[in-house]
C-alpha positions as a printed Julia matrix, in Angstrom:
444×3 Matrix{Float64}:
 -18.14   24.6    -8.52
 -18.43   23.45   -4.71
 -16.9    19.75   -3.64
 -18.12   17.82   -0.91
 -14.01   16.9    -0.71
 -10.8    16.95   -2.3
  -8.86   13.97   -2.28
  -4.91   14.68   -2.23
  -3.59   11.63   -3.89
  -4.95    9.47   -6.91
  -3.22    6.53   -6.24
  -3.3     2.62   -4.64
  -5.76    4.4    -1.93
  -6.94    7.64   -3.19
  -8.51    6.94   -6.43
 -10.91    3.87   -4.82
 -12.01    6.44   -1.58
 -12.71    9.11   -4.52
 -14.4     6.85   -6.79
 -16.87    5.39   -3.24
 -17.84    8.64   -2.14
 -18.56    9.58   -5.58
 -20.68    6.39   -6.24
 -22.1     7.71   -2.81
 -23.5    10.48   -4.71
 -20.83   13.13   -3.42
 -19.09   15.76   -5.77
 -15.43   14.71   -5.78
 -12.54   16.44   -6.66
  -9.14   14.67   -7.12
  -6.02   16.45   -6.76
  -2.41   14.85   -7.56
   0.89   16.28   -8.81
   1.3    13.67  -11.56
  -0.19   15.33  -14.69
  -0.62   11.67  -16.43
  -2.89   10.57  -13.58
  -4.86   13.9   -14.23
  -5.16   13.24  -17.54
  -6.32    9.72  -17.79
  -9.27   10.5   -15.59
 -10.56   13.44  -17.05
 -10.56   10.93  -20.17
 -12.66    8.0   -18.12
  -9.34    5.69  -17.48
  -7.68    3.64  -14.97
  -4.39    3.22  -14.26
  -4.58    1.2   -11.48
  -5.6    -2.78  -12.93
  -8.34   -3.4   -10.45
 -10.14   -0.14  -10.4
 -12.4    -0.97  -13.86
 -12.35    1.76  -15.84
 -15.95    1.81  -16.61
 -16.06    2.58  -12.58
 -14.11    5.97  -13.26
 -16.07    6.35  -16.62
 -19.25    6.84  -15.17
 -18.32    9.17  -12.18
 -16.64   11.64  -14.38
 -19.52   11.69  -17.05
 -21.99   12.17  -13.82
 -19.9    15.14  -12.76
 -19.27   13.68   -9.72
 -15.35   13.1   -10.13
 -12.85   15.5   -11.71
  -9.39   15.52  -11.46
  -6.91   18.47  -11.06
  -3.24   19.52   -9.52
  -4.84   23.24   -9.07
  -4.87   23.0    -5.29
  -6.2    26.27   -4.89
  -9.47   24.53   -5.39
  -9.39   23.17   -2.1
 -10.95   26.64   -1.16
 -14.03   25.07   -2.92
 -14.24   22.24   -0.88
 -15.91   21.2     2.34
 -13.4    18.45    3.32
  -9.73   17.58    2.84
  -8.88   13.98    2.65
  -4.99   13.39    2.24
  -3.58    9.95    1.27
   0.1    10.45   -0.29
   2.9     8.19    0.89
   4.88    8.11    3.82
   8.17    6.2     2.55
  11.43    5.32    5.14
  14.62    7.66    3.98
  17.83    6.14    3.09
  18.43    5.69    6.72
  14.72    3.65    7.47
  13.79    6.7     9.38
  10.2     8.06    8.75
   9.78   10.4     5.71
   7.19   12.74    6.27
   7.92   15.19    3.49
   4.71   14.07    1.28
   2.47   15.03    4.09
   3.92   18.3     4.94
   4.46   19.3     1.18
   0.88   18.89    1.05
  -0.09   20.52    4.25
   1.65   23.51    2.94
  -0.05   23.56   -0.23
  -3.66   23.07    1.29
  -3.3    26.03    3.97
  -3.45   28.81    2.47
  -7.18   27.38    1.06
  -8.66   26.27    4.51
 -10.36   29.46    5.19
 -14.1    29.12    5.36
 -16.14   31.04    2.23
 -19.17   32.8     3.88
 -22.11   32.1     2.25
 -21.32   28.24    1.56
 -23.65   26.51   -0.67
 -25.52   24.02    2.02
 -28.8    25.41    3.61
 -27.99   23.26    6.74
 -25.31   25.48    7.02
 -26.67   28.77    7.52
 -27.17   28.53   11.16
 -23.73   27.47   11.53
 -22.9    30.8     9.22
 -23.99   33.27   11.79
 -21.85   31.53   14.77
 -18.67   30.88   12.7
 -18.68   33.04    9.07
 -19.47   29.37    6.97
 -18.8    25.66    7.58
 -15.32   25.45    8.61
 -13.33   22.79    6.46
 -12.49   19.28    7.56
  -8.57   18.1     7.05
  -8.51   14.37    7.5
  -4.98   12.81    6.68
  -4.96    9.15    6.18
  -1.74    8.16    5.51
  -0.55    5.51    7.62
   2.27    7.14   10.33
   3.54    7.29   13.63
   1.16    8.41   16.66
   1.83   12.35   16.88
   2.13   13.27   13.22
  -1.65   14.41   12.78
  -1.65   16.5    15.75
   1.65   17.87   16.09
   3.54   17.53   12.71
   0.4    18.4    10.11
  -1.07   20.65   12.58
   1.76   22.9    13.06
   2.25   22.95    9.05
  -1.89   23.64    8.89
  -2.24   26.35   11.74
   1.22   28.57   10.12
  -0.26   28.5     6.27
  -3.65   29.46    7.27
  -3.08   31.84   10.65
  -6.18   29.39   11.79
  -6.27   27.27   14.98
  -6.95   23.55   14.46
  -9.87   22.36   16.19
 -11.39   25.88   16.72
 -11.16   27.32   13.05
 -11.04   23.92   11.26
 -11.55   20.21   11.53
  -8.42   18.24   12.08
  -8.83   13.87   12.13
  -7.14   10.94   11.12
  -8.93    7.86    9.41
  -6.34    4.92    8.64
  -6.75    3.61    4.84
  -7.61   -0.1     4.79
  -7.26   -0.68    1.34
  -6.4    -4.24    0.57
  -5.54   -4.22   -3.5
  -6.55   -7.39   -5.94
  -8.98   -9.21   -3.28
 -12.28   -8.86   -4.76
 -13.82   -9.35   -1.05
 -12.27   -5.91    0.04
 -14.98   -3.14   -1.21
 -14.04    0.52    0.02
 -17.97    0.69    1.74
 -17.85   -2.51    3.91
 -14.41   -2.27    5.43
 -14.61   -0.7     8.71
 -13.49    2.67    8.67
 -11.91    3.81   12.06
 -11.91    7.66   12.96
  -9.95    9.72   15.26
 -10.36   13.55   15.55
  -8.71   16.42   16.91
 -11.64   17.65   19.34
 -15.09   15.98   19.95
 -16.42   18.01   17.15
 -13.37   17.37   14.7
 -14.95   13.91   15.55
 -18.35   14.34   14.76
 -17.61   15.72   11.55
 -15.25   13.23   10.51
 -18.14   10.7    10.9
 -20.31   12.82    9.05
 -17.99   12.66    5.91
 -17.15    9.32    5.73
 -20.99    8.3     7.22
 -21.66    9.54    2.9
 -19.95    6.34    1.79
 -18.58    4.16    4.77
 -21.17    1.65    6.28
 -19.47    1.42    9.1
 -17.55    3.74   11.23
 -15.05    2.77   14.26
 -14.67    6.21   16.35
 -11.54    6.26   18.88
 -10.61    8.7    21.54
  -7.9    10.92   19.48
  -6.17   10.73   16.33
  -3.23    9.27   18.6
  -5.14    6.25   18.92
  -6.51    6.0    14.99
  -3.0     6.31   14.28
  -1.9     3.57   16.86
  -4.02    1.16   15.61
  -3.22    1.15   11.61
   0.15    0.85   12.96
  -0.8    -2.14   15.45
  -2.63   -3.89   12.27
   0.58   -4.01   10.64
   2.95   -4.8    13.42
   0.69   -7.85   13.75
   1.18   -9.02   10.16
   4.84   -8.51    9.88
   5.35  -10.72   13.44
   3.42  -13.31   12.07
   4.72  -13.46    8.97
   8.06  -13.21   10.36
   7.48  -16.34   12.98
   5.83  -18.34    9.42
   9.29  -17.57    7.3
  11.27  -18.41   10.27
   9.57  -21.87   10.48
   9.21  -22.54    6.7
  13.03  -22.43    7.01
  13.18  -24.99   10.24
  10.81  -27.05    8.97
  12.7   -27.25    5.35
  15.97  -28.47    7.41
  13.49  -31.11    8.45
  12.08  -32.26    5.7
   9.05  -30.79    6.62
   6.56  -28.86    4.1
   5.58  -26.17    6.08
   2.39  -25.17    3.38
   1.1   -28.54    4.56
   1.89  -28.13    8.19
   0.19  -24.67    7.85
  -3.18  -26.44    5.87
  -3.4   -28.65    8.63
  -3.08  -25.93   11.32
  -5.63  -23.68    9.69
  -8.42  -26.34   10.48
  -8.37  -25.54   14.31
 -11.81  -23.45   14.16
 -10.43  -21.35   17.06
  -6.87  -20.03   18.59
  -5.42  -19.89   15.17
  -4.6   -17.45   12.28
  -2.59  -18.48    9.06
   0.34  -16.76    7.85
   1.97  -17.31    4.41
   5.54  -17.51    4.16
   7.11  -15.45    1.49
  10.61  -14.36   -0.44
  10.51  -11.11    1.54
   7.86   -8.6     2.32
   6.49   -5.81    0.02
   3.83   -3.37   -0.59
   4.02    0.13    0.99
   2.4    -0.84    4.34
   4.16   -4.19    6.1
   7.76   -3.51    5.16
   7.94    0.32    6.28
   4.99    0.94    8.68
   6.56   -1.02   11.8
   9.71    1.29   11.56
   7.51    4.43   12.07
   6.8     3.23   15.53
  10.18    2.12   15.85
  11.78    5.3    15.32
   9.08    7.29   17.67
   9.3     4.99   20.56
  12.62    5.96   20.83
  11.49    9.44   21.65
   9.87    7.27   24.74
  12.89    5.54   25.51
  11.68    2.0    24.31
  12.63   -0.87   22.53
  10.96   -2.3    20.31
  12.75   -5.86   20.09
   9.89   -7.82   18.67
   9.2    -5.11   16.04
  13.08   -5.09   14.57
  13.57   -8.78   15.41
  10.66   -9.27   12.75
  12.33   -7.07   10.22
  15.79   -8.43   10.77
  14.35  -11.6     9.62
  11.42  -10.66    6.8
  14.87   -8.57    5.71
  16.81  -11.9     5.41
  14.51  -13.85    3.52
  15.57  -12.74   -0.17
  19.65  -14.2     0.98
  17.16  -17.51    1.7
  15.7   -17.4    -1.9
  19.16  -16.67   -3.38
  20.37  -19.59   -1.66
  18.19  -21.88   -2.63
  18.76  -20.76   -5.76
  22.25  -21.47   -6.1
  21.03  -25.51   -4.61
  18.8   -25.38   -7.57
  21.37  -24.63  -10.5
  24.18  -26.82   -8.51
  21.61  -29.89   -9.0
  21.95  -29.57  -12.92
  26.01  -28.89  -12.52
  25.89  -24.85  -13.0
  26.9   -21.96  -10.74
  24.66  -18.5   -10.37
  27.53  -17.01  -12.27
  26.56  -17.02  -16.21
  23.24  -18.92  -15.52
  20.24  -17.05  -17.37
  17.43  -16.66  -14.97
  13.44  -15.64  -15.44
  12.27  -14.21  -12.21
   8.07  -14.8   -12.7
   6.02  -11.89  -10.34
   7.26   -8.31  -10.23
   4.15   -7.05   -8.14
   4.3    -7.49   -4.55
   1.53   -9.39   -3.93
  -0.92  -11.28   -6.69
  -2.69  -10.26   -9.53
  -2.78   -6.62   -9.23
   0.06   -4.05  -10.98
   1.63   -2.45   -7.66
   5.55   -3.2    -7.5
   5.61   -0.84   -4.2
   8.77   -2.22   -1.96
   8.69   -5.52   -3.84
  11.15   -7.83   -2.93
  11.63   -8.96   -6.9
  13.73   -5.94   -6.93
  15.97   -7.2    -4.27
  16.44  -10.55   -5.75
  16.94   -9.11   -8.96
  19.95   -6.91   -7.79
  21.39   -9.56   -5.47
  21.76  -12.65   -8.55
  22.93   -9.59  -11.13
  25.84   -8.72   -8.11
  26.5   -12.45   -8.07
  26.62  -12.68  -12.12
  23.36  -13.92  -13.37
  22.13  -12.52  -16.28
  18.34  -11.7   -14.66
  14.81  -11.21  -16.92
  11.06  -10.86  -15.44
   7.57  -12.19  -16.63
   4.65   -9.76  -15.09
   1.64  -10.18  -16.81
   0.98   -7.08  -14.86
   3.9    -5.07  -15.53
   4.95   -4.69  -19.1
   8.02   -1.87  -18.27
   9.59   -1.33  -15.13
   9.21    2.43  -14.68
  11.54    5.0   -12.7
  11.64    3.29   -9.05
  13.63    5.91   -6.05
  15.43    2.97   -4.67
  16.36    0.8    -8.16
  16.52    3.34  -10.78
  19.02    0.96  -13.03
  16.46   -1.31  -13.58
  13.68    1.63  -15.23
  13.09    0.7   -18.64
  13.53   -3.19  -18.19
  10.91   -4.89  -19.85
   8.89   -8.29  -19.07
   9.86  -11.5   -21.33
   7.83  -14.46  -22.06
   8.69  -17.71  -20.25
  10.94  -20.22  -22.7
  13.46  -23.47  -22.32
  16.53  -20.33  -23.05
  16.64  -19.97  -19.17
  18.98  -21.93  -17.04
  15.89  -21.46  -13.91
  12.49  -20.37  -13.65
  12.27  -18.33  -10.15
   8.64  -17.89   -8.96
   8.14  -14.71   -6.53
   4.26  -13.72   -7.1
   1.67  -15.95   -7.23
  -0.17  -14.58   -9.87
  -3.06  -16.91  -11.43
  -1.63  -16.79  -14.76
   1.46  -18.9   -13.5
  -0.69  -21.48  -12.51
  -1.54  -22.28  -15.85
   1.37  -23.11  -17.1
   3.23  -26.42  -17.41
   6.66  -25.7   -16.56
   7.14  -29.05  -16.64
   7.5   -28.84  -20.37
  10.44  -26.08  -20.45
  12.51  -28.85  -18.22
  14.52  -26.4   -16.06
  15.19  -26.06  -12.63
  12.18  -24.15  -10.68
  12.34  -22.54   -7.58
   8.71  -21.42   -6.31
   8.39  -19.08   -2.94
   5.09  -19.72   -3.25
   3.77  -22.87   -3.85
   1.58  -22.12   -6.67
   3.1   -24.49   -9.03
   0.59  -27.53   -9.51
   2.02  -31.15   -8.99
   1.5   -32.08  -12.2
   2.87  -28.85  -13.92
   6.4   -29.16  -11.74
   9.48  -29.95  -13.48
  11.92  -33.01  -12.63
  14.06  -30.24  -10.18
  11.45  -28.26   -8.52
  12.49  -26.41   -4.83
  10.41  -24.28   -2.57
  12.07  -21.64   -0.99
């Protein structure tokens, strides 16, 4: 069977890209090292909570998505689409292991079958032997790692020349999880290739199932800006945090200061402030940049001055919540706390770099006894960076808890009426109605 691409990676960005090019009427084929991901696709399933299952359902039964962790069949495909992670090591420097495993894994496959299945193709057959493949990595990375790092991995599997033998680009994901606004085929897909005609073909892939394409110069630049997007969010968020706690000192709501702000039709962008940052995009991306304009011989001031404080924000919450059990005569020590929002952002299931973990681990160290509620998250499974906490489960909210400490803003909190449990409640997010708040109720 032939594939119009393989996708390498069925997760937070993978599995939507698969599922829109194969609603675009291409022949998909997803490839992943987790067996259960395999597995729950070939049965019509989603494991992500706001990918509908149906969606998956009805691709596979089309035969226009399958699911496999035989990479050899990337030797059946036209086009190469990577989107694994790209975590910070234990010393925040840029991992980049994910994307070189895979490099290595695809090379050996990237040479071009002669007598390939499209009938466009056959003029291109007697200049080149068959179309040659299209690689087009879209994790999100430092400027350099498509054309030097991948490349070199690429070029030494396959004895093939980037650029002359295969198509080499880099497309930055834009996936934005839980907003029902973001749809894979209207978000603006930017593309960067190799050579001109790395280029070209890049827009003719995603041109299947992306309405709109944003070409660039070089995959430099596509890399540059995915980076730039989220340097720009972590700033901003950082300058909001850094007021919410100035304003507090004050007296000073800063959600209303920021409601009133918003109204300035021009000159003005809101920013939410937060308990920390999470997801795997605003709390690691900035660093990549960090760590390769060093190679330059540049700071990057505003870029760590940013972190140092989106960093701090969880000693903030922790704080607060000591002011909050003080108010009812109680210490941190022995109190019994419910920490409300595992995910990192909410109503969707992705606990990627969530700062629930760090508050969790800093009010255990200080002697709280610490629970969750996740509507989203039944089990905590195996996480690299908090492995004690796999297996912890998610309780139900009741008047047993010394302190109620909201971190997600998920819609199901704003139901209830904590005012009836009569406990102290700390809320980083303001979602707590007026008329649901208890008698001590602090925003952090």
């Amino acid at each position: 069977m032939k594939f119009d691409l393989s996708i390498v990676g069925l997760g937070y960005v993978g599995l939507p890209l698969g599922l829109q090019f194969a609603k675009s009427g291409c022949r998909v084929l997803g490839l992943d090292i987790d067996p259960a991901k395999i597995q729950e696709i070939e049965e019509g399933r989603s494991y992500i909570r706001h990918i509908p299952a149906e969606d998956v359902a009805a691709q596979v039964k089309a035969g226009r998505f399958s699911a496999s962790s035989d990479f050899s069949l990337v030797k059946q495909s036209e086009a190469v689409v990577i989107c694994v992670p790209t975590p910070l090591n234990k010393n925040r420097e840029p991992d980049l292991s994910y994307i070189l495993r895979t490099g290595e894994a695809i090379a050996p496959y990237l040479k071009t079958e002669v007598g390939g299945r499209r009938s466009e193709d056959r003029g291109r057959r007697a200049e080149d032997g068959g179309r040659k493949k299209l690689v087009v990595l879209e994790s999100t990375t430092y400027p350099g790692t498509t054309d030097e790092d991948l490349r070199k991995v690429l070029e030494k599997g396959s004895g093939l020349k980037a650029g002359a033998d295969f198509h080499l680009a880099f497309s930055p994901e834009r996936e934005d999880p839980g907003n029902p606004q973001s749809k894979v085929a209207e978000i603006p897909k930017v593309v960067g290739g190799l050579t001109p005609a790395c280029l070209e073909r890049a827009k003719e892939l995603y041109g299947k199932a992306i309405k709109k394409l944003v070409p660039v110069s070089s995959t430099r630049a596509a890399e540059a800006t995915k980076l730039m997007e989220n340097i720009f969010r972590s700033v901003n968020i950082a300058l909001v945090n850094e007021l919410k706690i100035i304003y507090g000192s004050m007296g000073i709501d800063i959600w209303e200061v920021i409601e009133a702000a918003k109204t300035k039709p021009f000159g003005f962008m809101p920013f939410y402030p937060g308990p920390g940052l999470g997801g795997h995009c605003i709390p690691i991306d900035p660093f990549y940049l960090t760590w390769k304009a060093r190679e330059y011989g540049h700071p990057t001031r505003f870029i760590e001055l940013a972190g140092e404080i989106n960093t701090a924000m969880p000693d903030h919450v922790v704080a607060k919540v000591g002011e909050a059990l003080n108010s009812v005569g109680k210490p941190i020590k022995g109190s019994k706390i419910l920490l409300l929002g595992l995910a990192y952002k909410a109503d969707v299931d992705d606990d990627r770099e969530s700062p629930s973990y760090i508050l969790i681990e800093k009010l255990e160290a200080l002697g709280a006894a610490v629970d969750y509620h996740d509507p989203y998250i039944p089990v905590i499974c195996k996480t690299r960076e908090h492995s004690q906490l796999a297996g912890k489960k998610s309780v139900l909210p009741s008047s047993l808890y010394d302190l109620f400490l909201i971190v997600t803003a998920h819609k199901d909190f704003k139901k209830y009426r904590f005012i009836d449990w009569n406990v102290p409640l700390v809320d980083t997010r303001n979602c707590v109605a007026l008329g649901s708040r208890p008698a001590k109720y602090f925003t952090a």
